[in-house]
Structures are given as C-alpha cells and as structure tokens.
CHARMM internal coordinates of N, CA and C (Angstrom, degrees):
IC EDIT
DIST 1 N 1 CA 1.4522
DIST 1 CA 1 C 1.5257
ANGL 1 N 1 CA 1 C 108.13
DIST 1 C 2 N 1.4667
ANGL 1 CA 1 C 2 N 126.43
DIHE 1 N 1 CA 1 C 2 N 127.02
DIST 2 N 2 CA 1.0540
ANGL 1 C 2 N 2 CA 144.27
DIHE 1 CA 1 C 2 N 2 CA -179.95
DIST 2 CA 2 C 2.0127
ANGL 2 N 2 CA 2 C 119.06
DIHE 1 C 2 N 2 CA 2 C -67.27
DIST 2 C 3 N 0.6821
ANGL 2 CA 2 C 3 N 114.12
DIHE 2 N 2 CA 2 C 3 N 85.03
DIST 3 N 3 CA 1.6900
ANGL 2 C 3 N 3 CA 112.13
DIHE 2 CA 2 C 3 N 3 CA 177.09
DIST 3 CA 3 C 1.1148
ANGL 3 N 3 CA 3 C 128.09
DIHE 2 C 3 N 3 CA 3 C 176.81
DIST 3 C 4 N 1.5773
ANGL 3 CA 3 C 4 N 123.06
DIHE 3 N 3 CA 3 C 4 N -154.42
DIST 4 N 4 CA 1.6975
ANGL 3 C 4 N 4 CA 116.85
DIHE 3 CA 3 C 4 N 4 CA -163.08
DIST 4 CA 4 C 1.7526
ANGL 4 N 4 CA 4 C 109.38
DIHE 3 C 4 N 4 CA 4 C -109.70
DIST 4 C 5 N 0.9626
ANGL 4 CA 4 C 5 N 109.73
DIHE 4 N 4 CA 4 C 5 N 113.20
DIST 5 N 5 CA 1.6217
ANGL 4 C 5 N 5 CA 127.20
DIHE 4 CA 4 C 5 N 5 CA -160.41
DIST 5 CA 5 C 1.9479
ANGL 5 N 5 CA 5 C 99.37
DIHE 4 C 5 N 5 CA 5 C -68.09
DIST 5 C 6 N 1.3717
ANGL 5 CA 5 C 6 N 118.32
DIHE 5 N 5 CA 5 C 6 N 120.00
DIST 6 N 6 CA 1.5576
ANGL 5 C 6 N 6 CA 129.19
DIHE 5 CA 5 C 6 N 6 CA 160.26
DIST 6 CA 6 C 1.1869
ANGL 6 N 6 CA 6 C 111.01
DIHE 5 C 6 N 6 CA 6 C -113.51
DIST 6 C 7 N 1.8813
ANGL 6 CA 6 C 7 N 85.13
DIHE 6 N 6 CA 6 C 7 N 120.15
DIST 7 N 7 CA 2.2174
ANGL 6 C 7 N 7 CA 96.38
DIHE 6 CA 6 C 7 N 7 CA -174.91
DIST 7 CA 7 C 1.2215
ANGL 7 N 7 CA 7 C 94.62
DIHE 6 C 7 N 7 CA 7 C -90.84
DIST 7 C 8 N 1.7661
ANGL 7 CA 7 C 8 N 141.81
DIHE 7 N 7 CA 7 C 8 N -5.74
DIST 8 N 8 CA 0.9109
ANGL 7 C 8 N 8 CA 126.14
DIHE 7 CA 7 C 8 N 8 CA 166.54
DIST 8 CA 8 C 1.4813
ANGL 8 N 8 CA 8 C 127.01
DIHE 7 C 8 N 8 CA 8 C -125.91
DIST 8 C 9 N 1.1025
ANGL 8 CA 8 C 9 N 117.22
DIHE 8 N 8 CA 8 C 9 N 142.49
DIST 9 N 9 CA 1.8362
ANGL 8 C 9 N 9 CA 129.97
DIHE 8 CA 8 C 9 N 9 CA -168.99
DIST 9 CA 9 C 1.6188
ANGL 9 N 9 CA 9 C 98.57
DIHE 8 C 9 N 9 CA 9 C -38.32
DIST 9 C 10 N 1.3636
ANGL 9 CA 9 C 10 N 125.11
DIHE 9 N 9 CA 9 C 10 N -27.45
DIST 10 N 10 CA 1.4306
ANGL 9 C 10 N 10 CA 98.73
DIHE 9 CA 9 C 10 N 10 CA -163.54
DIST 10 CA 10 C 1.6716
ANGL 10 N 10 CA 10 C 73.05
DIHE 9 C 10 N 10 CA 10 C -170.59
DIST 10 C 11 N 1.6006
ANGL 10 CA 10 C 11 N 115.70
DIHE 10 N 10 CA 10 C 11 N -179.87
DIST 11 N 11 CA 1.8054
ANGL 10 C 11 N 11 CA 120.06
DIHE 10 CA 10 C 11 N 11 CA -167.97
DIST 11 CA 11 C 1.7913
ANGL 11 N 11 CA 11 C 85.75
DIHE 10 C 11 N 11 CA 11 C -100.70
DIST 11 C 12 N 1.6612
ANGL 11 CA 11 C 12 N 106.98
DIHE 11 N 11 CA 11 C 12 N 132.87
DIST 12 N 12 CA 1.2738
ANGL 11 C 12 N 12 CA 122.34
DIHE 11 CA 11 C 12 N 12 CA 173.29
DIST 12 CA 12 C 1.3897
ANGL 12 N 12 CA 12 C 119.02
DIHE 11 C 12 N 12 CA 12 C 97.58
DIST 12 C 13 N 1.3999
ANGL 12 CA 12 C 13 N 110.84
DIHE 12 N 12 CA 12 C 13 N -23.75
DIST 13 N 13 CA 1.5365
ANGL 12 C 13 N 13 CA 127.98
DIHE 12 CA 12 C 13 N 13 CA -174.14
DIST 13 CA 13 C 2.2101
ANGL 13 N 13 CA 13 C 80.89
DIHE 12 C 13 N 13 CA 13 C -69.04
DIST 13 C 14 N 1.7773
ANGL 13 CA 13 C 14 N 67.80
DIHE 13 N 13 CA 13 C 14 N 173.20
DIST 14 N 14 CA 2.1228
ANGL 13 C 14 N 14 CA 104.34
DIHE 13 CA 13 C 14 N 14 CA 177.91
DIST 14 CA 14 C 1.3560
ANGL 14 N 14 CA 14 C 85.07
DIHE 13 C 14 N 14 CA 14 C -62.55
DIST 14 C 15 N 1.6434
ANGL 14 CA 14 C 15 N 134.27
DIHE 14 N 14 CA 14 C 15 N -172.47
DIST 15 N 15 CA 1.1451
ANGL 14 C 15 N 15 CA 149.35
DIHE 14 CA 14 C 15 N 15 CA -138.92
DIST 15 CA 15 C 1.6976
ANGL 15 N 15 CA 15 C 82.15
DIHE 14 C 15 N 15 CA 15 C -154.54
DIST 15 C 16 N 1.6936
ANGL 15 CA 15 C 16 N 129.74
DIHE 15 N 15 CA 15 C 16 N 133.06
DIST 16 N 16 CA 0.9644
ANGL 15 C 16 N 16 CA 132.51
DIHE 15 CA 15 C 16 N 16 CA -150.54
DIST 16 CA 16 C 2.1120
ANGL 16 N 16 CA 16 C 89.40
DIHE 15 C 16 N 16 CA 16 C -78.73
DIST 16 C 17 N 1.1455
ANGL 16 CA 16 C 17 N 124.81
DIHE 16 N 16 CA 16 C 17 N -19.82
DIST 17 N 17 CA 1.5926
ANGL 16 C 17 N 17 CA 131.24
DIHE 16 CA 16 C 17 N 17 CA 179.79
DIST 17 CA 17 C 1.7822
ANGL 17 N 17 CA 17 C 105.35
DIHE 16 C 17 N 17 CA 17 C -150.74
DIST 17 C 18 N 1.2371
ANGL 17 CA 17 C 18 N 108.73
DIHE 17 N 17 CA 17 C 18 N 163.04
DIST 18 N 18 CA 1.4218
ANGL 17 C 18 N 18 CA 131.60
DIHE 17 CA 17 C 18 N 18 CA 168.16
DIST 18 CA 18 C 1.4568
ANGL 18 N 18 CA 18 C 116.74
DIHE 17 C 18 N 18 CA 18 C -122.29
DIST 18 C 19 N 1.5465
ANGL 18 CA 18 C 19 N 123.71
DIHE 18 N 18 CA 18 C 19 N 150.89
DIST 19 N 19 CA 1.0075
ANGL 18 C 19 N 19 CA 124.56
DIHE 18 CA 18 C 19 N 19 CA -174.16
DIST 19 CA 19 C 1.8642
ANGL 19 N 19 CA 19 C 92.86
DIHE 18 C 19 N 19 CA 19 C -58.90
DIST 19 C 20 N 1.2903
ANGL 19 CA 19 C 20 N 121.70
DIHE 19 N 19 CA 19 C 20 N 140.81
DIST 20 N 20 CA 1.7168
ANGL 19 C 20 N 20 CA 112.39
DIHE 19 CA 19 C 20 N 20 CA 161.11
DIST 20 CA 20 C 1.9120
ANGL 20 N 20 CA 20 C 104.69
DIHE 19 C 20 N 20 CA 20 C 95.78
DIST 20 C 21 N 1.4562
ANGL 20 CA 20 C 21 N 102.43
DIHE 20 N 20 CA 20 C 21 N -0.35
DIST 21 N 21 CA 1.4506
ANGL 20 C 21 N 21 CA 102.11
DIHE 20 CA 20 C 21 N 21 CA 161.82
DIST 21 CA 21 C 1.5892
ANGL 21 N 21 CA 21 C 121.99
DIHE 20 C 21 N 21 CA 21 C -78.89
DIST 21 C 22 N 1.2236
ANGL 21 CA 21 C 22 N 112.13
DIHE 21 N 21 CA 21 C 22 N 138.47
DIST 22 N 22 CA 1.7127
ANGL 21 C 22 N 22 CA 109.26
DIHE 21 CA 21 C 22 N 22 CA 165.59
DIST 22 CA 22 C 1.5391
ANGL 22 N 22 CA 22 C 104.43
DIHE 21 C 22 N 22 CA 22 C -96.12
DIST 22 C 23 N 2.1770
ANGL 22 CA 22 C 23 N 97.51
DIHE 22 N 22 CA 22 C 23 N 123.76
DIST 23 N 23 CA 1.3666
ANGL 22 C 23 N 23 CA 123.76
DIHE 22 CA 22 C 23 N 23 CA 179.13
DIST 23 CA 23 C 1.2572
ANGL 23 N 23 CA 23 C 130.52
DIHE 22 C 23 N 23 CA 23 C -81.72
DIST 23 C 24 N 0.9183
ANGL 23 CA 23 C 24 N 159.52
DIHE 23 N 23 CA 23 C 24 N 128.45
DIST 24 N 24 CA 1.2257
ANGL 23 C 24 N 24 CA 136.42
DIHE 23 CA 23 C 24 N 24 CA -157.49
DIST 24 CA 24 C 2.4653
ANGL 24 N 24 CA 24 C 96.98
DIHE 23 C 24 N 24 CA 24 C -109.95
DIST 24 C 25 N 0.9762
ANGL 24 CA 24 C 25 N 125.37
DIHE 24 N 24 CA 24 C 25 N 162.20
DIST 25 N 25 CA 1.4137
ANGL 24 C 25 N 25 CA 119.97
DIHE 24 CA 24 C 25 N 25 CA 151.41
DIST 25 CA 25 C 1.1861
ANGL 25 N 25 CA 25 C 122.75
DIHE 24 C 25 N 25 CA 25 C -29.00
DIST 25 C 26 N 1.5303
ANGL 25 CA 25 C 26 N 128.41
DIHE 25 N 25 CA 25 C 26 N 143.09
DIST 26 N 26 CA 1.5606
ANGL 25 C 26 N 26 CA 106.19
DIHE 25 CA 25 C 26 N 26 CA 168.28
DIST 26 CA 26 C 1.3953
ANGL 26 N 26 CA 26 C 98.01
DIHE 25 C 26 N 26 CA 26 C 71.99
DIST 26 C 27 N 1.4736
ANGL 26 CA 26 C 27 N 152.48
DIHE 26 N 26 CA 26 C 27 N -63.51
DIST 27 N 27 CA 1.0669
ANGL 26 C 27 N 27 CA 107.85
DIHE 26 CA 26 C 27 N 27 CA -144.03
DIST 27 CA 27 C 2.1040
ANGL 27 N 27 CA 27 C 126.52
DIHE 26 C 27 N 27 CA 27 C -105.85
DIST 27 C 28 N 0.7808
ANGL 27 CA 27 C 28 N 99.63
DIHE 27 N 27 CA 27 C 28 N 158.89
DIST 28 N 28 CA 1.5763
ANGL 27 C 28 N 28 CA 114.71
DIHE 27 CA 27 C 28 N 28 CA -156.18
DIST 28 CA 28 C 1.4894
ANGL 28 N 28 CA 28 C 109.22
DIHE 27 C 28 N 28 CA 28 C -44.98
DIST 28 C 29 N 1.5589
ANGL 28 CA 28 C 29 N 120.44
DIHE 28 N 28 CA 28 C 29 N 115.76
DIST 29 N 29 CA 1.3427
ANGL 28 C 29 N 29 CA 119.36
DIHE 28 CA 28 C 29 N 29 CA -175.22
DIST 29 CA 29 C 1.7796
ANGL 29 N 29 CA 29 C 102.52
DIHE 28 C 29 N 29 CA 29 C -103.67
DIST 29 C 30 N 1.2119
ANGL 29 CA 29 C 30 N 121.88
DIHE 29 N 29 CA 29 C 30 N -31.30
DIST 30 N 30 CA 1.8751
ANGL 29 C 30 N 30 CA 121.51
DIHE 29 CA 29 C 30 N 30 CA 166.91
DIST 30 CA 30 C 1.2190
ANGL 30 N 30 CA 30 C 100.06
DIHE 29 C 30 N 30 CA 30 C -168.39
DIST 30 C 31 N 1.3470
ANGL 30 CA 30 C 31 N 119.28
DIHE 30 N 30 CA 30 C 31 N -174.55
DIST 31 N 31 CA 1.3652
ANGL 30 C 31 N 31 CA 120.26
DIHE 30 CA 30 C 31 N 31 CA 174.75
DIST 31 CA 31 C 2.1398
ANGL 31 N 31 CA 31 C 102.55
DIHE 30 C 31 N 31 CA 31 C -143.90
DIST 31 C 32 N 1.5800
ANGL 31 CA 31 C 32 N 86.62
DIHE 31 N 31 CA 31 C 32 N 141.57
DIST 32 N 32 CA 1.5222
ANGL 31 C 32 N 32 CA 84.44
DIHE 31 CA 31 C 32 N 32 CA -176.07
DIST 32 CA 32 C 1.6967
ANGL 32 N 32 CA 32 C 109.48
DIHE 31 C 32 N 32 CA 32 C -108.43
DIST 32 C 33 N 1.4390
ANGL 32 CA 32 C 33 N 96.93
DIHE 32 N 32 CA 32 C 33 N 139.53
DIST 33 N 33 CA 1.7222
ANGL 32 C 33 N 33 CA 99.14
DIHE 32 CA 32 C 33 N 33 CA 171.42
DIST 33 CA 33 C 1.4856
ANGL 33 N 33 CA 33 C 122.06
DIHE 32 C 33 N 33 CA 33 C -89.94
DIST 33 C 34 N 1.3347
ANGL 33 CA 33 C 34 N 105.95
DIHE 33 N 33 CA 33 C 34 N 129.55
DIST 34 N 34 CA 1.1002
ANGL 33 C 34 N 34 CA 102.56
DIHE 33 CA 33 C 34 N 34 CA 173.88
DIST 34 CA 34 C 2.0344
ANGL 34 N 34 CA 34 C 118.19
DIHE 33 C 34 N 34 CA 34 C -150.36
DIST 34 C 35 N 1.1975
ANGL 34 CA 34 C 35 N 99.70
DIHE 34 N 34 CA 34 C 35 N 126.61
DIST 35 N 35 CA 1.6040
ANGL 34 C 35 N 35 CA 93.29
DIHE 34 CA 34 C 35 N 35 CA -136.50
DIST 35 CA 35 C 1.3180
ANGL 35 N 35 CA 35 C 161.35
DIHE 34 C 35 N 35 CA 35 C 38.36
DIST 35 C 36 N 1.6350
ANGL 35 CA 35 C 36 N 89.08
DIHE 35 N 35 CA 35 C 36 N 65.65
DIST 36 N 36 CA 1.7904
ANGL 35 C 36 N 36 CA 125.00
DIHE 35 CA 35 C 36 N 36 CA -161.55
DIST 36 CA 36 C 1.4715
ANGL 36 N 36 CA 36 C 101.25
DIHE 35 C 36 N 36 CA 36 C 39.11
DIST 36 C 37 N 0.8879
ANGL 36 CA 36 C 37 N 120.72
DIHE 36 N 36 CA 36 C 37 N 45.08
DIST 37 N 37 CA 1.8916
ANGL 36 C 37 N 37 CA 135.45
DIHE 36 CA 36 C 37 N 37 CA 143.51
DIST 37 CA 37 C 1.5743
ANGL 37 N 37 CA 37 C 104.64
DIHE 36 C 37 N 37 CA 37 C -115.51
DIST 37 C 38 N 1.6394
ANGL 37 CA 37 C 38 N 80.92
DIHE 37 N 37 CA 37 C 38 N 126.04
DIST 38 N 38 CA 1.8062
ANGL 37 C 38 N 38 CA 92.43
DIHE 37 CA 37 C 38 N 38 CA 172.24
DIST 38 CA 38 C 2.0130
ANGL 38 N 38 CA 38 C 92.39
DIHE 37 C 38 N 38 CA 38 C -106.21
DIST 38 C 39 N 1.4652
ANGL 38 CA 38 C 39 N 103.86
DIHE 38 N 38 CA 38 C 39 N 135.33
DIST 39 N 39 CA 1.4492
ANGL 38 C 39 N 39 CA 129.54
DIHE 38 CA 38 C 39 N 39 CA 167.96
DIST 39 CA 39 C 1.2072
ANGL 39 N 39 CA 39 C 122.26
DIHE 38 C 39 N 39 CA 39 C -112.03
DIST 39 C 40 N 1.3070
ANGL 39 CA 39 C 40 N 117.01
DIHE 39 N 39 CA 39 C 40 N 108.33
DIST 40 N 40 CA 1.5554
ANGL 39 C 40 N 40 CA 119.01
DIHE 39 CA 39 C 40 N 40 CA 160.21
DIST 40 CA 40 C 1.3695
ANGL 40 N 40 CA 40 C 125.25
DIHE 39 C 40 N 40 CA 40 C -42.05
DIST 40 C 41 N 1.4801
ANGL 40 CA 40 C 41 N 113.29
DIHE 40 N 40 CA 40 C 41 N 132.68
DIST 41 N 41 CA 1.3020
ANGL 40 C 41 N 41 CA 118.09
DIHE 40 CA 40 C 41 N 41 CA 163.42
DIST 41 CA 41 C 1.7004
ANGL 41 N 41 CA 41 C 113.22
DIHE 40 C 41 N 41 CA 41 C -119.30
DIST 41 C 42 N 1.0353
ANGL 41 CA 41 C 42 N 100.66
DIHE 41 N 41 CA 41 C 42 N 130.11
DIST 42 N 42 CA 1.5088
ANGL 41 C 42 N 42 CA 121.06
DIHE 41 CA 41 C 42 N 42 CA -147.36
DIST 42 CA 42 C 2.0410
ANGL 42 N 42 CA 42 C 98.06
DIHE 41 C 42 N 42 CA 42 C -92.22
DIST 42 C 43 N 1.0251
ANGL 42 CA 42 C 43 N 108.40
DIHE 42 N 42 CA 42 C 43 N 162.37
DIST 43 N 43 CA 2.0465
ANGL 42 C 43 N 43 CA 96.39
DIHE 42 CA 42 C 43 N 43 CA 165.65
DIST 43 CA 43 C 1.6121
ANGL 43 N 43 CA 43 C 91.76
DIHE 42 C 43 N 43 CA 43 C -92.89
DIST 43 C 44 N 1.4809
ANGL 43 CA 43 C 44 N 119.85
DIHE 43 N 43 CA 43 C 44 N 166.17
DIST 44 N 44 CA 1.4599
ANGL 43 C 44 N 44 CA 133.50
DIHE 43 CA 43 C 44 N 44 CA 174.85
DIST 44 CA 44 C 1.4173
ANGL 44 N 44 CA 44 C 101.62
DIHE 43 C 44 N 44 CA 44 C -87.82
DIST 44 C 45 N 1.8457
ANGL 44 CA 44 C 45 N 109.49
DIHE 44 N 44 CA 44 C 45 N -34.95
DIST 45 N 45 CA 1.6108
ANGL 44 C 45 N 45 CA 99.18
DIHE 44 CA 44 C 45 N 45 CA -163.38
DIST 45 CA 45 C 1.6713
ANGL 45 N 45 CA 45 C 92.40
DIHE 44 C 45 N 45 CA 45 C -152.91
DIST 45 C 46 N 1.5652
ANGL 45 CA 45 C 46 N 95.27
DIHE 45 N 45 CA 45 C 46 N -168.67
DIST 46 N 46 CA 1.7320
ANGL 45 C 46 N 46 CA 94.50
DIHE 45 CA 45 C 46 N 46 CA -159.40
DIST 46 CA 46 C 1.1428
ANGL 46 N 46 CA 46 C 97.65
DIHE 45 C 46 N 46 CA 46 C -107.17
DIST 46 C 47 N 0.9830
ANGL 46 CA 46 C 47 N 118.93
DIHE 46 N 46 CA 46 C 47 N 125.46
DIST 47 N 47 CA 1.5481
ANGL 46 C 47 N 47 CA 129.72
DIHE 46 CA 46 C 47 N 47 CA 171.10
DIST 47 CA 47 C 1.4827
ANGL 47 N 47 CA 47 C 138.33
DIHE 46 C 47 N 47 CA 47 C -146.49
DIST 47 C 48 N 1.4476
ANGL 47 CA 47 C 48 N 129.51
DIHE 47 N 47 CA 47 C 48 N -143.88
DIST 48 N 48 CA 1.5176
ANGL 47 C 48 N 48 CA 127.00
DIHE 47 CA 47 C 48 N 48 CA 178.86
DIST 48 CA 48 C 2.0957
ANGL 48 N 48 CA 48 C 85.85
DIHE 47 C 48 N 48 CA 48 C -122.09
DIST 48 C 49 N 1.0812
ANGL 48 CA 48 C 49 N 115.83
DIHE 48 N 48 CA 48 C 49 N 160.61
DIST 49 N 49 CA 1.3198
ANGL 48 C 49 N 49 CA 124.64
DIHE 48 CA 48 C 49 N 49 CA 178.08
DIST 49 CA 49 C 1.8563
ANGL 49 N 49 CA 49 C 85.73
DIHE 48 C 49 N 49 CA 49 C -110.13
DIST 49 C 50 N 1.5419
ANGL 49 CA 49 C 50 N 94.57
DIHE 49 N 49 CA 49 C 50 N 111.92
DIST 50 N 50 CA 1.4292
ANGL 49 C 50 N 50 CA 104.82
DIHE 49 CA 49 C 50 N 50 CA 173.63
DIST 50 CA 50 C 1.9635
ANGL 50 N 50 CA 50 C 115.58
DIHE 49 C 50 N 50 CA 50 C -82.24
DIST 50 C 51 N 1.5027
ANGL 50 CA 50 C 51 N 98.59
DIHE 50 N 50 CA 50 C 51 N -51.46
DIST 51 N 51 CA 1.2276
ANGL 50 C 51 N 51 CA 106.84
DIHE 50 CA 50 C 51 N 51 CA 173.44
DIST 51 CA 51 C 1.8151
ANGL 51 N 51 CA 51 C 107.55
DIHE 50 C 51 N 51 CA 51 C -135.14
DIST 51 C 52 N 1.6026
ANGL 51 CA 51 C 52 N 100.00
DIHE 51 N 51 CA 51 C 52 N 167.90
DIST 52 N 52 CA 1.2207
ANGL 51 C 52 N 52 CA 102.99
DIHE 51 CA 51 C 52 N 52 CA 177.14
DIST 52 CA 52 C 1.8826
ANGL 52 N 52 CA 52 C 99.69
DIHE 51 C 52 N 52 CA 52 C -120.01
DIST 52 C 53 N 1.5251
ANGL 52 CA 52 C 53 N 118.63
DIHE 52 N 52 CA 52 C 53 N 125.14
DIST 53 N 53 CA 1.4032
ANGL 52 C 53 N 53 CA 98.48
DIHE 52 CA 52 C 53 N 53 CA -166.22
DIST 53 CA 53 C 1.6586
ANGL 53 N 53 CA 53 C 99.83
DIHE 52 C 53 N 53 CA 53 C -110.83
DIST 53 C 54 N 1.3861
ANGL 53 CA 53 C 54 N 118.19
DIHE 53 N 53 CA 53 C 54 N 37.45
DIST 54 N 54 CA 1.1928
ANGL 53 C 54 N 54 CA 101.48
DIHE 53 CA 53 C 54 N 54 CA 173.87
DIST 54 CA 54 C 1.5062
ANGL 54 N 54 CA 54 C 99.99
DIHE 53 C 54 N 54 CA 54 C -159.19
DIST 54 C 55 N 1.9970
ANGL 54 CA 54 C 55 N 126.66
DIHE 54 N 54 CA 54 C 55 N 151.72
DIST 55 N 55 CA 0.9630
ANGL 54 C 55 N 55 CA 97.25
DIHE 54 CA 54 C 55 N 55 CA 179.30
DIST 55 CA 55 C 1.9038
ANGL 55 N 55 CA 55 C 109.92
DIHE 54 C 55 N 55 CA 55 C -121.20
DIST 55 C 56 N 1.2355
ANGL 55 CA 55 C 56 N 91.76
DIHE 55 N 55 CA 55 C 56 N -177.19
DIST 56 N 56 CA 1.8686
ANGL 55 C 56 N 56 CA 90.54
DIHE 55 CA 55 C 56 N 56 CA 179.95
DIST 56 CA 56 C 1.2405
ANGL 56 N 56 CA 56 C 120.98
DIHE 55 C 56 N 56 CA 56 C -39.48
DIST 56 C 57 N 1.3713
ANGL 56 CA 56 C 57 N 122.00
DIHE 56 N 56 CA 56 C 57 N 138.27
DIST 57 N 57 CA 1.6522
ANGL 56 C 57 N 57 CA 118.58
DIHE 56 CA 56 C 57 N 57 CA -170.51
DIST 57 CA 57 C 1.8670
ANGL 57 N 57 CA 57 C 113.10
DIHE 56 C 57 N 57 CA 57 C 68.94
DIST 57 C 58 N 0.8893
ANGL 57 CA 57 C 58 N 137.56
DIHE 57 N 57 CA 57 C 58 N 11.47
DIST 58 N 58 CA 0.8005
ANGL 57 C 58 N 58 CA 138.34
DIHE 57 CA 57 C 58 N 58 CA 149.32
DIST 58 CA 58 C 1.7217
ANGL 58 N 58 CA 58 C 133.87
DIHE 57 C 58 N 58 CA 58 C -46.69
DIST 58 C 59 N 1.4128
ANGL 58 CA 58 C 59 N 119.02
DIHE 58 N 58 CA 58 C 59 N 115.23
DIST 59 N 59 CA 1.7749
ANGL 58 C 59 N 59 CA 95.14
DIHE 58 CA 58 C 59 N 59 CA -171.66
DIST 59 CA 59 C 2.0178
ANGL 59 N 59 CA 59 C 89.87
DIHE 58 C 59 N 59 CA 59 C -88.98
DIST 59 C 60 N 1.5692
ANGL 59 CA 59 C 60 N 101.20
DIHE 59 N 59 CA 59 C 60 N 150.49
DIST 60 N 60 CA 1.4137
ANGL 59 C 60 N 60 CA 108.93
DIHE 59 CA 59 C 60 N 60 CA -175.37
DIST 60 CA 60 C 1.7572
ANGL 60 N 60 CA 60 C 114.58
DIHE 59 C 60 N 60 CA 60 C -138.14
DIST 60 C 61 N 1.2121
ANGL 60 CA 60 C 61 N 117.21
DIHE 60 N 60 CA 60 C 61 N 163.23
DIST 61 N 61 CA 1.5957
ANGL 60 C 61 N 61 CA 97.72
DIHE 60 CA 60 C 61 N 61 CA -138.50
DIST 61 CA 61 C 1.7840
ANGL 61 N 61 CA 61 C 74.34
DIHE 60 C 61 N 61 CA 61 C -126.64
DIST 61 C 62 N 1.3134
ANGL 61 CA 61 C 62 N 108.44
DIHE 61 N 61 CA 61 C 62 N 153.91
DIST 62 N 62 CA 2.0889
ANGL 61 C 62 N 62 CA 110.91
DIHE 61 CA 61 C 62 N 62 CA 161.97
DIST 62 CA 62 C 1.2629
ANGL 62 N 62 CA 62 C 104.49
DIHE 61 C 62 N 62 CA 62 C -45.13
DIST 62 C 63 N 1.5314
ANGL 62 CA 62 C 63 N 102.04
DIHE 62 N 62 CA 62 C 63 N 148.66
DIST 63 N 63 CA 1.0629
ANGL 62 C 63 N 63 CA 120.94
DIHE 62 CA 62 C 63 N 63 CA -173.10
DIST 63 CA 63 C 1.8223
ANGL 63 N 63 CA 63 C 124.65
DIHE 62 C 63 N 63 CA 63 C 43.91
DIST 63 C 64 N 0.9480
ANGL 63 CA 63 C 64 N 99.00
DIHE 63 N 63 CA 63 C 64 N 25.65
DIST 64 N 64 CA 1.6753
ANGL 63 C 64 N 64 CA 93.06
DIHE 63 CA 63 C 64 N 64 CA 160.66
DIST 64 CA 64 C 1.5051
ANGL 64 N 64 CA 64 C 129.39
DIHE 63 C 64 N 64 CA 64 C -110.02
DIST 64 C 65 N 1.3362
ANGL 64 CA 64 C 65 N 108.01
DIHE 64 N 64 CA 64 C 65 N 140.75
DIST 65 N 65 CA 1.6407
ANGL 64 C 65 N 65 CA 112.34
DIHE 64 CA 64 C 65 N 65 CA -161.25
DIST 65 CA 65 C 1.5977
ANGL 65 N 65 CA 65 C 95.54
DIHE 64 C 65 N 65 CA 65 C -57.73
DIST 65 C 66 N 1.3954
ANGL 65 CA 65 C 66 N 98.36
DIHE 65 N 65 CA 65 C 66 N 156.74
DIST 66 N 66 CA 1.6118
ANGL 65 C 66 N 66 CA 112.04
DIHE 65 CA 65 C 66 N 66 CA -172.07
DIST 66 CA 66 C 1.8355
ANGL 66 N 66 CA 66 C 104.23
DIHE 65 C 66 N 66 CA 66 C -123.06
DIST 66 C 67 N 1.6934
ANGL 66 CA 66 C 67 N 98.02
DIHE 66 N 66 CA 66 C 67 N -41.57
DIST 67 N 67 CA 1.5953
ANGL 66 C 67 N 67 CA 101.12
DIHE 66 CA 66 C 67 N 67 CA -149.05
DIST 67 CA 67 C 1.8876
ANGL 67 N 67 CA 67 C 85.04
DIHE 66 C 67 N 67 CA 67 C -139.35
DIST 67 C 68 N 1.1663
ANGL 67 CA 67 C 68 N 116.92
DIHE 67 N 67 CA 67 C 68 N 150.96
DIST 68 N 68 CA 1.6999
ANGL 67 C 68 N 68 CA 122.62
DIHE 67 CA 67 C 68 N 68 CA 174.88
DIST 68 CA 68 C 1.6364
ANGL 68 N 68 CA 68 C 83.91
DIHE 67 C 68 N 68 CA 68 C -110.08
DIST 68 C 69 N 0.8555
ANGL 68 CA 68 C 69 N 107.39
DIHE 68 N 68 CA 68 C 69 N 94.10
DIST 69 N 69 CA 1.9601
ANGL 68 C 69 N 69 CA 92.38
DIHE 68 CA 68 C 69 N 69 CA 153.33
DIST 69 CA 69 C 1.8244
ANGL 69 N 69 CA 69 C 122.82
DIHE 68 C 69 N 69 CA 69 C -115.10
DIST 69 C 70 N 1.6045
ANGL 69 CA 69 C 70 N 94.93
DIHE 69 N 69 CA 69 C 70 N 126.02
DIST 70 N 70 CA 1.5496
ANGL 69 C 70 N 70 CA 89.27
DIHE 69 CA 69 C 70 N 70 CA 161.97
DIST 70 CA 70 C 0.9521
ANGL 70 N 70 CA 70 C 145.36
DIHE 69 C 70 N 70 CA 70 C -103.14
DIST 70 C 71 N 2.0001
ANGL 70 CA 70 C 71 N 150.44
DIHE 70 N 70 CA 70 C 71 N 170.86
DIST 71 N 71 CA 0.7920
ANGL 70 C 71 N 71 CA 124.79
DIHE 70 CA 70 C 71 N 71 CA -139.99
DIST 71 CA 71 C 1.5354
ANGL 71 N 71 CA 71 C 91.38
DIHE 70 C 71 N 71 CA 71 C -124.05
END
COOR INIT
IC SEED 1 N 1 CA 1 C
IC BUILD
C-alpha cells in the first residue's frame, strides 16, 4: 500500500510498538494514510520487533518492509 506511515495512534500519543516489544498476530504495528484513510497494518506472526525500518511521516510504497520481527 502506497502512503504516509503513523507509528502513532494519534500526534504525541505512545508509538503503536517499540523496537524489543513482544507482538502478538493481528495485532496493530502503524497505520498508513492514503487518501485521508488511515489503514491498519496488522503483524502476520508473533514475535519480538527486532527493528523498525521506517520512520514517522515517511511516504512508503507496496510491498516494502516496515517492521523486522523475530520469532
């Protein structure tokens, strides 16, 4: 999905993960806007968030890595 990546729920809020959090499936790592629709992006699997490879405000293109997580 093509657009501008928010690591946090709203400006000033916690950051929806931290590098060194345990993720569970399903649950919400940022959400990207893209024609004043904000979309969740979900984790695939459960893990530790090793790295974060992108930062707030960022524009981000399909298919590009967002999050390193291991399991």
């Amino acid at each position: 999905m093509f657009g501008i990546v928010h690591l946090t729920p709203a400006p000033g809020e916690a950051p929806f993960v931290r590098v060194g959090d345990t993720v569970t499936q399903g649950q919400v790592l940022c959400t990207i806007e893209a024609m004043k629709m904000f979309n969740s992006i979900e984790s695939e699997v459960t893990g530790t968030v090793l790295a974060i490879l992108v930062n707030a405000g960022d524009e981000v293109e399909s298919a590009q890595p967002l999050f390193r997580i291991g399991r």
